[in-house]
PDB file of N, H, CA, C and O in Angstrom:
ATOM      1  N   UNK A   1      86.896 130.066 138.287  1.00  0.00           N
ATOM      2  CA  UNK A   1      85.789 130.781 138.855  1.00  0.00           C
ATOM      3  C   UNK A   1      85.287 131.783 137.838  1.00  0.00           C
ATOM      4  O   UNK A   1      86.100 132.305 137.076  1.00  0.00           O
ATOM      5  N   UNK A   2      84.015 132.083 137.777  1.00  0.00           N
ATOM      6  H   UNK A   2      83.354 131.659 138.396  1.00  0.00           H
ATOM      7  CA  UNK A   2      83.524 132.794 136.967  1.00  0.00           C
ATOM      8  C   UNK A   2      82.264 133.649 137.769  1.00  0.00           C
ATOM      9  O   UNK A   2      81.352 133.099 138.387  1.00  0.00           O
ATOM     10  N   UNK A   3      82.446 135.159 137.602  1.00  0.00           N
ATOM     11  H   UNK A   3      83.187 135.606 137.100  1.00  0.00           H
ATOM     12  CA  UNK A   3      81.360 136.010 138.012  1.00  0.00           C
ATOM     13  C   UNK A   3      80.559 137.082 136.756  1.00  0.00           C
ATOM     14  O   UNK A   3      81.049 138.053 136.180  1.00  0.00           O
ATOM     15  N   UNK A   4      79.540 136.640 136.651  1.00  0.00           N
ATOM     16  H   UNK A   4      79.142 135.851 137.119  1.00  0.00           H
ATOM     17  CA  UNK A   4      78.690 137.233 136.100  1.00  0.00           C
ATOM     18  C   UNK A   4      77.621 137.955 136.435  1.00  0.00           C
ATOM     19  O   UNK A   4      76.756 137.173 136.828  1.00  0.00           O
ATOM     20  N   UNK A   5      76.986 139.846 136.501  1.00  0.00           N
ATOM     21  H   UNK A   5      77.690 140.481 136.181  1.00  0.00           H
ATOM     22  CA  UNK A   5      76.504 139.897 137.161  1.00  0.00           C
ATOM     23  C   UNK A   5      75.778 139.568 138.520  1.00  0.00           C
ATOM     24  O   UNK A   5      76.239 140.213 139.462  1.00  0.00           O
ATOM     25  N   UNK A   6      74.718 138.686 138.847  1.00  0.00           N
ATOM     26  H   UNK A   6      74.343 138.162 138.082  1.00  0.00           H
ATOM     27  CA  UNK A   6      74.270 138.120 140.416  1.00  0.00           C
ATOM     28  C   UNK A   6      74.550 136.849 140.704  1.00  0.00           C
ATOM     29  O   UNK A   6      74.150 136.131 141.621  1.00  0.00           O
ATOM     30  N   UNK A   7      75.520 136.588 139.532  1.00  0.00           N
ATOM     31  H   UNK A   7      75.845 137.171 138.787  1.00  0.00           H
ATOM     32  CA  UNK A   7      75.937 134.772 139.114  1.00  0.00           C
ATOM     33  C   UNK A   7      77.480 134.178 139.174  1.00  0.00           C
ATOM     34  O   UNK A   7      78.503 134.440 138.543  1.00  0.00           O
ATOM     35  N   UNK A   8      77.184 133.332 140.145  1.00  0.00           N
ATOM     36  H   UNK A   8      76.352 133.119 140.658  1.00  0.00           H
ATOM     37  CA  UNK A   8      78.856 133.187 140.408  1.00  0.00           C
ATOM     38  C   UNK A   8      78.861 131.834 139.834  1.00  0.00           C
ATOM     39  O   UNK A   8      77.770 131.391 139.475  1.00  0.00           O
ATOM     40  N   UNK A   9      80.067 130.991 139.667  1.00  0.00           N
ATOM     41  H   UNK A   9      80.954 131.351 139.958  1.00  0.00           H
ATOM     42  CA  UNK A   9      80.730 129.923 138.931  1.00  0.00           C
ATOM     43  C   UNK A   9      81.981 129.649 139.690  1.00  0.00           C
ATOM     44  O   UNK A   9      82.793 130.531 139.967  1.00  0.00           O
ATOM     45  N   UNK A  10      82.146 128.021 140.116  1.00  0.00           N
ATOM     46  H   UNK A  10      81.486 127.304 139.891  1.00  0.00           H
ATOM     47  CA  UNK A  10      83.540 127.520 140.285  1.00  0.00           C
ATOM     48  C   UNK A  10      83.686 126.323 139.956  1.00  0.00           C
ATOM     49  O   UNK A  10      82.767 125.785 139.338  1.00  0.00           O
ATOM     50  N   UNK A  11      84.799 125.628 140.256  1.00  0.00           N
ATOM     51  H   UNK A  11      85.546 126.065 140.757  1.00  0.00           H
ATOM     52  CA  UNK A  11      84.849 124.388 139.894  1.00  0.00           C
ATOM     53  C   UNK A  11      86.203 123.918 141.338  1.00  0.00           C
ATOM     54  O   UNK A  11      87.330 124.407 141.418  1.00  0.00           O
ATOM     55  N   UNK A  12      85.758 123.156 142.031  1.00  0.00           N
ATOM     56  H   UNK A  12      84.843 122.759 141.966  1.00  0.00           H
ATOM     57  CA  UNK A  12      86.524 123.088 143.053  1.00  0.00           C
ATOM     58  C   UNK A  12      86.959 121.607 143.094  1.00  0.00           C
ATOM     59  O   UNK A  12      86.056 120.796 143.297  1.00  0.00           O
ATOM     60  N   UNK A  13      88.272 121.115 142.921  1.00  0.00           N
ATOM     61  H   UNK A  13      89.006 121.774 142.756  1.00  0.00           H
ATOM     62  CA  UNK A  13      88.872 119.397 143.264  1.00  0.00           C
ATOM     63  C   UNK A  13      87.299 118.610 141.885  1.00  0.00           C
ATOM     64  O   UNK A  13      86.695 117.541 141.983  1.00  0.00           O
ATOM     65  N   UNK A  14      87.185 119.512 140.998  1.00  0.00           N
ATOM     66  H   UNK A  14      87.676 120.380 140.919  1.00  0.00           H
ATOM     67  CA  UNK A  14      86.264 118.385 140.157  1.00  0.00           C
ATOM     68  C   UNK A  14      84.848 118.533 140.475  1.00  0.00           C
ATOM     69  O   UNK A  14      83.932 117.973 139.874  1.00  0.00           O
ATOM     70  N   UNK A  15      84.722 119.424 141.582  1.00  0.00           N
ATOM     71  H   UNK A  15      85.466 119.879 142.070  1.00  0.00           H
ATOM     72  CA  UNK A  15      83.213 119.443 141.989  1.00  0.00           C
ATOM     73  C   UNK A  15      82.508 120.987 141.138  1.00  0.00           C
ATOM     74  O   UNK A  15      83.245 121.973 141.116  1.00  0.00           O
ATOM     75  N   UNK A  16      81.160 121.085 140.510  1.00  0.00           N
ATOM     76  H   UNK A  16      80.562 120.284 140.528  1.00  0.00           H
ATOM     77  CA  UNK A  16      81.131 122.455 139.850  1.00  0.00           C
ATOM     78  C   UNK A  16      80.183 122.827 141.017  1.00  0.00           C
ATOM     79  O   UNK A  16      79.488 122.152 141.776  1.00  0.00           O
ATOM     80  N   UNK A  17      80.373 123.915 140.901  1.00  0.00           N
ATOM     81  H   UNK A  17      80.937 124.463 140.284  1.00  0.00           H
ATOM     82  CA  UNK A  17      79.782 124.908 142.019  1.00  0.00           C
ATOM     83  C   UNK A  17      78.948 126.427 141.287  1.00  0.00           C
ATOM     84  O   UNK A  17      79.388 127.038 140.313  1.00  0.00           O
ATOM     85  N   UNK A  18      77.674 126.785 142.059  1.00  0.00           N
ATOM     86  H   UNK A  18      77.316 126.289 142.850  1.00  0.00           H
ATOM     87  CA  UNK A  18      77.334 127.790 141.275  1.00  0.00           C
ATOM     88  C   UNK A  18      76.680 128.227 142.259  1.00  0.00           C
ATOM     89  O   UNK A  18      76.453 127.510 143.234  1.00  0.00           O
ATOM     90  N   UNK A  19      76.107 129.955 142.135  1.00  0.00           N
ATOM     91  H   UNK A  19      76.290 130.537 141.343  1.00  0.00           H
ATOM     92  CA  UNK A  19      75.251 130.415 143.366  1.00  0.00           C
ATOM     93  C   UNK A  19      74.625 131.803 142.031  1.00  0.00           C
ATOM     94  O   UNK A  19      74.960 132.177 140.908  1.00  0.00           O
ATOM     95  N   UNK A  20      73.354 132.218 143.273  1.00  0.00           N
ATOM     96  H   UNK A  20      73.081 131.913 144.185  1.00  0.00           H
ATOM     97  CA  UNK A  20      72.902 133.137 142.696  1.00  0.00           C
ATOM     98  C   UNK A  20      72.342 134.372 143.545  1.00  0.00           C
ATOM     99  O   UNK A  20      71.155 134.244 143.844  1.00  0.00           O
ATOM    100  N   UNK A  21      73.048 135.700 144.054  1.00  0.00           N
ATOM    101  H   UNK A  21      74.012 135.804 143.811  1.00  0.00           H
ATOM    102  CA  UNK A  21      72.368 136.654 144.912  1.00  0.00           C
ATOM    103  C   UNK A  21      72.994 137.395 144.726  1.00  0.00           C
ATOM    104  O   UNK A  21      74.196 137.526 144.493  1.00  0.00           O
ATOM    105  N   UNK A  22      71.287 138.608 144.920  1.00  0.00           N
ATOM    106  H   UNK A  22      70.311 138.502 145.109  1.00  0.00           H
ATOM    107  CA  UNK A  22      71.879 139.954 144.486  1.00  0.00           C
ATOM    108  C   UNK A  22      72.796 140.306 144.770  1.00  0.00           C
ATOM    109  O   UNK A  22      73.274 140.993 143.867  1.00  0.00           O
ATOM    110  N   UNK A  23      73.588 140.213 145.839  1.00  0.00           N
ATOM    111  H   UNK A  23      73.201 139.655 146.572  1.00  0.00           H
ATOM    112  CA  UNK A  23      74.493 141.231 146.560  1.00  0.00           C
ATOM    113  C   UNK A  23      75.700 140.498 145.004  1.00  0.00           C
ATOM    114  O   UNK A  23      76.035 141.325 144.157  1.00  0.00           O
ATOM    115  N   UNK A  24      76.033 139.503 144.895  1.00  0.00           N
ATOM    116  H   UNK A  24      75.760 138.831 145.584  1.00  0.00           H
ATOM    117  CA  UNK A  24      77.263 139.212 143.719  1.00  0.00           C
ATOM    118  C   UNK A  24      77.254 140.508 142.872  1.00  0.00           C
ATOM    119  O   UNK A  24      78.297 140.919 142.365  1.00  0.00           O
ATOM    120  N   UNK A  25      75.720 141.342 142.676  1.00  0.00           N
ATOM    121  H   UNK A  25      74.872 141.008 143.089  1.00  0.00           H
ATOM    122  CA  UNK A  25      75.960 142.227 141.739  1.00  0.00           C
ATOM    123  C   UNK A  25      76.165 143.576 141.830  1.00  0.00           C
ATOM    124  O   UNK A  25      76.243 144.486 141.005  1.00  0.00           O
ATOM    125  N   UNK A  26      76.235 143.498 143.013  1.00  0.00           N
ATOM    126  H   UNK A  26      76.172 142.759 143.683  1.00  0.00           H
ATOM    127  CA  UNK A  26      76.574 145.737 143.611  1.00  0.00           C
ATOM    128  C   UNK A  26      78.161 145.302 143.534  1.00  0.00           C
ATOM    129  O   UNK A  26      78.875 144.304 143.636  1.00  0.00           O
ATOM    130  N   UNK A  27      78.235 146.752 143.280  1.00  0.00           N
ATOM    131  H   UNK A  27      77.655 147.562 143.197  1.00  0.00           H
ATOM    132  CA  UNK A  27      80.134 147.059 143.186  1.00  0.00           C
ATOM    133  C   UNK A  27      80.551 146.974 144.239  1.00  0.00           C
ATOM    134  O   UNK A  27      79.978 147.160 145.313  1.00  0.00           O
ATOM    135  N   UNK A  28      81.986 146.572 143.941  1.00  0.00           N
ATOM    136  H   UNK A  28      82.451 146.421 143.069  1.00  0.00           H
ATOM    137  CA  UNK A  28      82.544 146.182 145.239  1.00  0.00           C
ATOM    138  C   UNK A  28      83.687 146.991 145.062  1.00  0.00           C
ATOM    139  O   UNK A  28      83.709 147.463 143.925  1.00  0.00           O
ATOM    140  N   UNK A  29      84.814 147.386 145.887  1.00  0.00           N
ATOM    141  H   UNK A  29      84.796 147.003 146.810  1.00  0.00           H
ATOM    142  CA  UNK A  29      86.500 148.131 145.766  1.00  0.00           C
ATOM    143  C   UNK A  29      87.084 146.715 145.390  1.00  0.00           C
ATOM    144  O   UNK A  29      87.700 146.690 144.325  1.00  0.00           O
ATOM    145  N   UNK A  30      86.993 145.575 146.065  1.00  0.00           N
ATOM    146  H   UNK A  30      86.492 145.595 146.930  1.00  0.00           H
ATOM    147  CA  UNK A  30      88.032 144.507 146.403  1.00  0.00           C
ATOM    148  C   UNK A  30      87.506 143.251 145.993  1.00  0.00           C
ATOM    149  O   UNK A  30      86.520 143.667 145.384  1.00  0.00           O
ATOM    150  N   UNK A  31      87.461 142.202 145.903  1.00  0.00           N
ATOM    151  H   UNK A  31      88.261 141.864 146.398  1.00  0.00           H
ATOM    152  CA  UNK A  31      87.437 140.767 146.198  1.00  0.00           C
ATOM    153  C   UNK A  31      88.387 140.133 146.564  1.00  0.00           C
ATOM    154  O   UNK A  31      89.525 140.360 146.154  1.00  0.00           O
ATOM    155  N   UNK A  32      88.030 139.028 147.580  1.00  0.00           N
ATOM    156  H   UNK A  32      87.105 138.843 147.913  1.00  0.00           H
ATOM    157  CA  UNK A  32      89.046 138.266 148.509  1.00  0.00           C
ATOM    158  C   UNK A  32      89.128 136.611 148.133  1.00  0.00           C
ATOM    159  O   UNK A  32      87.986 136.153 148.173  1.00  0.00           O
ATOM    160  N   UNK A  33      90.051 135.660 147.809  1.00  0.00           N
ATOM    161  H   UNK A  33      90.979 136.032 147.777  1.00  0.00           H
ATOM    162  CA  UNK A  33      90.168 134.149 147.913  1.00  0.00           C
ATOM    163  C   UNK A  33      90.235 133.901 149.286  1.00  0.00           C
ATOM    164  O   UNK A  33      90.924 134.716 149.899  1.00  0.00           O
ATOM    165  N   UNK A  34      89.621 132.845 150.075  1.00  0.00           N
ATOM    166  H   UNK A  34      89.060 132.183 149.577  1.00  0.00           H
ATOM    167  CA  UNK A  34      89.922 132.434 151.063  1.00  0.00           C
ATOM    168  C   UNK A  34      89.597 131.118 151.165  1.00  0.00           C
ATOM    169  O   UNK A  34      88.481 131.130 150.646  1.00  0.00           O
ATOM    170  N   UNK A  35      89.845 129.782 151.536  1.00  0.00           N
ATOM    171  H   UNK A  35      90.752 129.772 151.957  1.00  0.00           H
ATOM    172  CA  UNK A  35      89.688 128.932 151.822  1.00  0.00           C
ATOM    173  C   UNK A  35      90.890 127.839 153.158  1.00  0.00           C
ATOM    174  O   UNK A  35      92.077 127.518 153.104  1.00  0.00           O
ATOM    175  N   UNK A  36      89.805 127.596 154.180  1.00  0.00           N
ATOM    176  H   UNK A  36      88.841 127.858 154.223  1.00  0.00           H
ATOM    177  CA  UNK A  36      91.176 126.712 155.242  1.00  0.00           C
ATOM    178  C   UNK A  36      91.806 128.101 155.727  1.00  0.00           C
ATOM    179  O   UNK A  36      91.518 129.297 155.666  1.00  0.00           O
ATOM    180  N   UNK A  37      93.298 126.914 156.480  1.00  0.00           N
ATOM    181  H   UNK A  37      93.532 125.943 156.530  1.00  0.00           H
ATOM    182  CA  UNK A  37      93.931 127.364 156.558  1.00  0.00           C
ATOM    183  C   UNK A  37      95.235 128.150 155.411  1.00  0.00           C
ATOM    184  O   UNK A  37      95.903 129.175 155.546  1.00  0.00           O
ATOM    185  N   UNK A  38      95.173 127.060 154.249  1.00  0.00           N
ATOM    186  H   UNK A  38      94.630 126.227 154.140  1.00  0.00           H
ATOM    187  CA  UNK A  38      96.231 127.290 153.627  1.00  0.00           C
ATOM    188  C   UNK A  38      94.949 127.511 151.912  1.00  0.00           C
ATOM    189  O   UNK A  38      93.741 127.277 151.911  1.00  0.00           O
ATOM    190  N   UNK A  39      95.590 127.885 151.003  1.00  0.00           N
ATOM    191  H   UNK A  39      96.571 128.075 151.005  1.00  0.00           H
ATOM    192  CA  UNK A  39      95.031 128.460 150.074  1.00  0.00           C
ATOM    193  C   UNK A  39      96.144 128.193 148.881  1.00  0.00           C
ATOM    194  O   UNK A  39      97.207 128.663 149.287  1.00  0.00           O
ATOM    195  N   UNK A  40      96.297 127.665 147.673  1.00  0.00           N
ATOM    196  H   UNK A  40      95.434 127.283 147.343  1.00  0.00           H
ATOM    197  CA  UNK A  40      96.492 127.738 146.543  1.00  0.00           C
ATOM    198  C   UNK A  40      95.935 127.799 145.125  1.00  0.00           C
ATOM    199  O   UNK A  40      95.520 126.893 144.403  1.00  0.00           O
ATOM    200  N   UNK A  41      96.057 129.341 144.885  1.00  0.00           N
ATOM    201  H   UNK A  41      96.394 130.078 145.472  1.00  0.00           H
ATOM    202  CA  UNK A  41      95.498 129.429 143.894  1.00  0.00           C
ATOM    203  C   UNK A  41      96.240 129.249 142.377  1.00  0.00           C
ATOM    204  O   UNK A  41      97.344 129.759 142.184  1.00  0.00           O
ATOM    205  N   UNK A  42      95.499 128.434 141.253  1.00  0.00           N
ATOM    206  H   UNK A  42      94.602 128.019 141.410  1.00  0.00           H
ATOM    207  CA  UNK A  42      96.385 128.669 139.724  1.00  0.00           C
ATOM    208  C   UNK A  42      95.773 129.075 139.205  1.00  0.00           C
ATOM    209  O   UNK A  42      94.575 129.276 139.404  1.00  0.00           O
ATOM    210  N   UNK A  43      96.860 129.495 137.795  1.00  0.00           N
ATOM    211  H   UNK A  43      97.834 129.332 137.634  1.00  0.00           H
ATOM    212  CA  UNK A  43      96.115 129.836 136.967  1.00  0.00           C
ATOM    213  C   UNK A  43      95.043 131.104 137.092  1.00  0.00           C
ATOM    214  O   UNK A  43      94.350 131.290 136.092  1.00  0.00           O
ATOM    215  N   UNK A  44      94.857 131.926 138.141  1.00  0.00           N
ATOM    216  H   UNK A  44      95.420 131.775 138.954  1.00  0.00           H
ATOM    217  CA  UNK A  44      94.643 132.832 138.204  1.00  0.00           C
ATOM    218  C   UNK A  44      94.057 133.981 136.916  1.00  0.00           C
ATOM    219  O   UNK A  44      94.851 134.856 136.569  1.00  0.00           O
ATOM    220  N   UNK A  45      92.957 133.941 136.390  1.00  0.00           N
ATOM    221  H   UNK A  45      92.312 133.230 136.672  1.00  0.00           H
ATOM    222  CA  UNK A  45      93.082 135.039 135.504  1.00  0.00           C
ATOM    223  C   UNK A  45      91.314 136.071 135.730  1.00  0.00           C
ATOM    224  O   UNK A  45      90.162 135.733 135.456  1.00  0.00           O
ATOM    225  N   UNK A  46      91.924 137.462 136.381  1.00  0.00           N
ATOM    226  H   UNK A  46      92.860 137.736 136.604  1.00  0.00           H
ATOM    227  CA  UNK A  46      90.719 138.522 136.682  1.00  0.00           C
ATOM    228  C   UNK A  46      90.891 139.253 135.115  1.00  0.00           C
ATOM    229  O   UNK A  46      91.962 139.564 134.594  1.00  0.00           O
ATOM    230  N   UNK A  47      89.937 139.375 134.712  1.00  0.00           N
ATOM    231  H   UNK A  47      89.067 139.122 135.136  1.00  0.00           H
ATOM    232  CA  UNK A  47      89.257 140.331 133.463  1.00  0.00           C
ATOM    233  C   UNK A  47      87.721 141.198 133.975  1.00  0.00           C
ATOM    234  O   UNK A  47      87.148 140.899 135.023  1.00  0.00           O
ATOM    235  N   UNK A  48      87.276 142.165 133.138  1.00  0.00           N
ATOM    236  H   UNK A  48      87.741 142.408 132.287  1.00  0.00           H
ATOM    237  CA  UNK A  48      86.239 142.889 132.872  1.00  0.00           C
ATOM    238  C   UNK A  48      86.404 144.246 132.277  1.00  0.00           C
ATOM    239  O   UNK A  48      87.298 144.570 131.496  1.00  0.00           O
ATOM    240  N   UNK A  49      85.767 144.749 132.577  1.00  0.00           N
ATOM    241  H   UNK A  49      85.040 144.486 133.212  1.00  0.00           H
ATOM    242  CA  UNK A  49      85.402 146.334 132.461  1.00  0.00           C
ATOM    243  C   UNK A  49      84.828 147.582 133.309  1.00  0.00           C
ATOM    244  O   UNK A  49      83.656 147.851 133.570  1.00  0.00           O
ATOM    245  N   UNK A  50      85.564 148.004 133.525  1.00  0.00           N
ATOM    246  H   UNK A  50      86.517 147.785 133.312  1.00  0.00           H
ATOM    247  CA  UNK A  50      85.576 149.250 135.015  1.00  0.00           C
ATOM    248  C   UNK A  50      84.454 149.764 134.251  1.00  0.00           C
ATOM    249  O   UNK A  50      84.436 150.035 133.051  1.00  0.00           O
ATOM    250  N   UNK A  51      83.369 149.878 135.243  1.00  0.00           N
ATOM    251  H   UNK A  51      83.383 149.658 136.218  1.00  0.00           H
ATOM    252  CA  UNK A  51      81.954 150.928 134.825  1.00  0.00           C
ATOM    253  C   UNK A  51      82.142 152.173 135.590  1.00  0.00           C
ATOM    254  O   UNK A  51      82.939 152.496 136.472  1.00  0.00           O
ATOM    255  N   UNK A  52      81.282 152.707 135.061  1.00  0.00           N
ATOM    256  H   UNK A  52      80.635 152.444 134.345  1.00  0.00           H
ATOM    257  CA  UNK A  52      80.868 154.304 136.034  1.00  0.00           C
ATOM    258  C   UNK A  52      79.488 154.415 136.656  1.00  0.00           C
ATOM    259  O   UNK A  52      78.506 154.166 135.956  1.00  0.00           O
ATOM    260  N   UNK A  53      79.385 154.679 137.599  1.00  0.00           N
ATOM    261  H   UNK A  53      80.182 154.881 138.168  1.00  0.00           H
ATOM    262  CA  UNK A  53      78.411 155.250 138.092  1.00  0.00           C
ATOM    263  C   UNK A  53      77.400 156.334 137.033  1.00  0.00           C
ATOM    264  O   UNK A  53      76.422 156.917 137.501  1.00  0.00           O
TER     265      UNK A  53
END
């Protein structure tokens, strides 16, 4: 998965996936994975850079 400013990125079972809205780009405290009932995530890797107001 990939988030870029108002631009999101995934790649799900081989399928690519992409979206585009403002809200992707206001700050958030948190982000959540959710999918189903059950959820496995790999490979896991969050990066960026904490801004300031």
């Amino acid at each position: 998965m990939e988030w870029q400013g108002d631009r999101m990125a995934a790649n799900l079972d081989g399928k690519a996936l992409r979206a585009q809205h403002e809200f992707l780009a206001t700050p958030k405290a948190r982000s959540w994975l959710a999918a189903g009932k059950t959820t496995k995530v790999r490979n896991l890797k969050i990066s960026g850079e904490k801004t300031t107001p």
